[in-house]
C-alpha positions as a Markdown table, in Angstrom:
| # | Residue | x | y | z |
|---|---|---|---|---|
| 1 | Unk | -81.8 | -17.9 | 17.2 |
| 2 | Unk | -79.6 | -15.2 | 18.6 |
| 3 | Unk | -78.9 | -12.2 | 16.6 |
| 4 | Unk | -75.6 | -9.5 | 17.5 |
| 5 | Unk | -74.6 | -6.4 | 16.1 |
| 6 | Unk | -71.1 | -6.4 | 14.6 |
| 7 | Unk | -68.6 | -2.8 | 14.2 |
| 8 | Unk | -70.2 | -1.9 | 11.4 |
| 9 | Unk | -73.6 | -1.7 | 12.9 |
| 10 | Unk | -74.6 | -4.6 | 10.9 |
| 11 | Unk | -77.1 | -7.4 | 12.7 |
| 12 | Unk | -76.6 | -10.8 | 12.5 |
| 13 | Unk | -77.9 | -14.1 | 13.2 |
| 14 | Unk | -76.0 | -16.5 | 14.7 |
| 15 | Unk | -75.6 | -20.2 | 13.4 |
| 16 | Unk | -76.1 | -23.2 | 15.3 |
| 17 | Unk | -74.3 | -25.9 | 15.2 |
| 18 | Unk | -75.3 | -29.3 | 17.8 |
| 19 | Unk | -77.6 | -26.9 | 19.5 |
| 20 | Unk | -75.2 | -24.1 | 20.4 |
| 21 | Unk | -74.8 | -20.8 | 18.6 |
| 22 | Unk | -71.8 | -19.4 | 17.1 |
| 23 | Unk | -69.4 | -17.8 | 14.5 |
| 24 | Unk | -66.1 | -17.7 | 13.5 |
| 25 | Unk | -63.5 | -15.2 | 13.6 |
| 26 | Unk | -59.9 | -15.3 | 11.5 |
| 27 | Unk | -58.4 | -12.3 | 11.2 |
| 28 | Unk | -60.5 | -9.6 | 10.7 |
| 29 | Unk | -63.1 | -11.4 | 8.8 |
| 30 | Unk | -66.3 | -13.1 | 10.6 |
| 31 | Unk | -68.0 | -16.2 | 8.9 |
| 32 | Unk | -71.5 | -17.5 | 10.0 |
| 33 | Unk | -71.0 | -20.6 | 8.2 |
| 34 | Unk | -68.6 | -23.1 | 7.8 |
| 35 | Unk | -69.1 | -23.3 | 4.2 |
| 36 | Unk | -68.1 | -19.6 | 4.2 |
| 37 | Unk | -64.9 | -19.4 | 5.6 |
| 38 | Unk | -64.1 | -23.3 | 2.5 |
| 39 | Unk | -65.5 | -21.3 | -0.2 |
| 40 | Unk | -63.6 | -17.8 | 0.8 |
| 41 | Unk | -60.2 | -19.8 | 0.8 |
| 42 | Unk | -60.9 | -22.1 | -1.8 |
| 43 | Unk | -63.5 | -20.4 | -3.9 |
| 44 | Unk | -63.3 | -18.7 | -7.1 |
| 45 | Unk | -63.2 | -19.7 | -11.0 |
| 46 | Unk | -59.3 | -20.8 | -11.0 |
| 47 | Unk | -58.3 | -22.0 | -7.3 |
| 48 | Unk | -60.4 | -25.4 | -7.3 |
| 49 | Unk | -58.7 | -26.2 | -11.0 |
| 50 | Unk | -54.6 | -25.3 | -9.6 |
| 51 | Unk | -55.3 | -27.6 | -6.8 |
| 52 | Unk | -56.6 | -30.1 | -9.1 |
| 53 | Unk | -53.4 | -29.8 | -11.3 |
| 54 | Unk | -51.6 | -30.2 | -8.0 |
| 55 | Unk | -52.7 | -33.2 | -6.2 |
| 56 | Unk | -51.2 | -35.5 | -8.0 |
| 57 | Unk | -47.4 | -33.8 | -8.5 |
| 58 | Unk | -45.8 | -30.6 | -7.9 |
| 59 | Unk | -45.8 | -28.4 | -11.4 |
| 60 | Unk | -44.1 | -25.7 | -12.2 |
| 61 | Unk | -45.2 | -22.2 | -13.2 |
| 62 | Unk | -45.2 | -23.0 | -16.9 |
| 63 | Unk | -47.0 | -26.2 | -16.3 |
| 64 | Unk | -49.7 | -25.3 | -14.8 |
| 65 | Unk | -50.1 | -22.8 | -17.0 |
| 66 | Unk | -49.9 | -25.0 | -20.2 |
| 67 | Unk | -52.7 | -27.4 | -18.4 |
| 68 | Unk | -54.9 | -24.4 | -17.7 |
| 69 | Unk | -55.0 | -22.8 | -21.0 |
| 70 | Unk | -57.6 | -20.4 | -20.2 |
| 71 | Unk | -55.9 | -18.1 | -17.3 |
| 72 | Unk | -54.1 | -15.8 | -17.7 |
| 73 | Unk | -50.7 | -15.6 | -16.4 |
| 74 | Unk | -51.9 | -12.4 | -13.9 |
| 75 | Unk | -54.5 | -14.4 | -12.7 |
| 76 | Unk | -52.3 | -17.5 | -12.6 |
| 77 | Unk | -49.7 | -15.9 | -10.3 |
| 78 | Unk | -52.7 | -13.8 | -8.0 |
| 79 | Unk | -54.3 | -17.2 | -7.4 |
| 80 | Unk | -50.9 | -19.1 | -6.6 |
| 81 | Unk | -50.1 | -16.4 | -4.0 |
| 82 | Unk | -53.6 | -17.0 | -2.3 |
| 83 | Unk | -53.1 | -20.5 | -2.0 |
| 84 | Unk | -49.8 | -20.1 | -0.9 |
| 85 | Unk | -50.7 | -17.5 | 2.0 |
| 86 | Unk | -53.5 | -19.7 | 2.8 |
| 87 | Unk | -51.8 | -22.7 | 4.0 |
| 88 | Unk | -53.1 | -25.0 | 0.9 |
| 89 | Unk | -49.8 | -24.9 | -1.5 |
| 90 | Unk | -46.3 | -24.4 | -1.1 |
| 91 | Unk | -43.5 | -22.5 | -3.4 |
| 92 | Unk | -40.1 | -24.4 | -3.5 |
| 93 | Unk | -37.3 | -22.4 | -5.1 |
| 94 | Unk | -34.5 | -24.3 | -6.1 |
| 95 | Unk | -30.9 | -22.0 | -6.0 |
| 96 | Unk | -30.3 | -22.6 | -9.5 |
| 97 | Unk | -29.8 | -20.4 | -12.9 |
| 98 | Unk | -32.2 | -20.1 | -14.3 |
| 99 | Unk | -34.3 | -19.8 | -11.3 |
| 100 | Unk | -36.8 | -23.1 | -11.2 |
| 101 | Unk | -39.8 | -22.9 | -8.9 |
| 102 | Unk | -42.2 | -26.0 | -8.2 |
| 103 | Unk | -45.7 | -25.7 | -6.6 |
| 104 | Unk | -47.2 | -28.4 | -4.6 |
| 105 | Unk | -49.8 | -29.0 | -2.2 |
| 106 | Unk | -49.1 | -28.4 | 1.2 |
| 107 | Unk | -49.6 | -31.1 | 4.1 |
| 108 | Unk | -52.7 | -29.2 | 4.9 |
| 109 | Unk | -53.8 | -28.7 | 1.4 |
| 110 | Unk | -54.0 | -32.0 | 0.5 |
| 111 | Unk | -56.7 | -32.7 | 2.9 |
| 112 | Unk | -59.1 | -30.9 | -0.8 |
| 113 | Unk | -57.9 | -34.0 | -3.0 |
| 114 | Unk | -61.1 | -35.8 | -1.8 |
| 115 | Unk | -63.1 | -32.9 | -1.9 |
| 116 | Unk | -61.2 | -31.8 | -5.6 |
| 117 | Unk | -62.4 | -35.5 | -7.0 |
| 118 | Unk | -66.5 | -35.1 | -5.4 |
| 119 | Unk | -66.7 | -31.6 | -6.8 |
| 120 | Unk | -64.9 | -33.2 | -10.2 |
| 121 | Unk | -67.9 | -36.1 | -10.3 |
| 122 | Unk | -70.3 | -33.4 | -9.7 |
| 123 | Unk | -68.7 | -31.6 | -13.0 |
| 124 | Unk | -68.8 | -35.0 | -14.6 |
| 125 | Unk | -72.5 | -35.7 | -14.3 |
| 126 | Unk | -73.7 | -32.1 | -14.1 |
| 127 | Unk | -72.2 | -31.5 | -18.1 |
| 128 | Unk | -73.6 | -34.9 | -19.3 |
| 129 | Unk | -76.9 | -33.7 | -17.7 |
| 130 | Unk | -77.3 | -30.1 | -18.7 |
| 131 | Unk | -74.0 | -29.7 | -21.9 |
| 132 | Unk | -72.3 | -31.7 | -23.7 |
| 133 | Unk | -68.9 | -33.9 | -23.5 |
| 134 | Unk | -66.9 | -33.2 | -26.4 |
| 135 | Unk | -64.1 | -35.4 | -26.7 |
| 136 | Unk | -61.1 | -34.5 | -29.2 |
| 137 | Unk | -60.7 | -36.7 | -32.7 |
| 138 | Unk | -57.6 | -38.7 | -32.5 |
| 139 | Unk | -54.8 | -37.3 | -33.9 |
């Protein structure tokens, strides 16, 4: 193992990866992991459910936030604008009154669907494991 000292006079331990160290560096930010730099795009309670929305169509504001009942629509908005600066969705703004805008995966973002359906299996079994699956009563 090789250890360095970043700026802030922090030491750190290299990773290896096929028998050769290293990190990675976007932006300012430093990742020692893979899995780091996924989870710091990708992570977080809301962004895993609007791609998951998203992989099948592009939605509107409104509709995403009818499907995710739950966020709010400051959150909502904070987490669309993350995606969006991250590469993973795009914004289309139609020049129409009133204003319509439709998000959608980007070329690059659609390279999560398979990862958006494995982490939704894992849900799947983990709730019938450890919760319970409550389905509605028909209407």
């Amino acid at each position: 193992m090789v250890s360095f000292t970043l700026n802030q006079g922090n030491t750190f331990t290299l990773m290896l990866k096929k028998d050769k160290n290293y990190y990675i560096r976007i932006g300012e930010k430093t990742y020692f992991c893979p899995v780091e730099v996924a989870m710091d795009v990708l992570g977080g309670k809301w962004k895993g459910v609007v791609l998951w929305y998203l992989q099948d169509h592009p939605l509107r504001f409104s509709e995403l936030k009818k499907r995710i009942v739950t966020i709010s629509e400051k959150v909502l908005i904070r987490e669309l604008r993350e995606l969006e600066k991250a590469g993973i969705i795009t914004r289309k703004v139609y020049a129409q009154v009133p204003p319509k805008v439709e998000y959608s995966l980007s070329e690059f973002g659609k390279s999560v669907t398979t990862l958006m359906g494995e982490i939704s299996k894992f849900g799947e079994v983990y709730a019938q494991r450890f919760g319970q699956v409550i389905e509605p009563p028909p209407e």
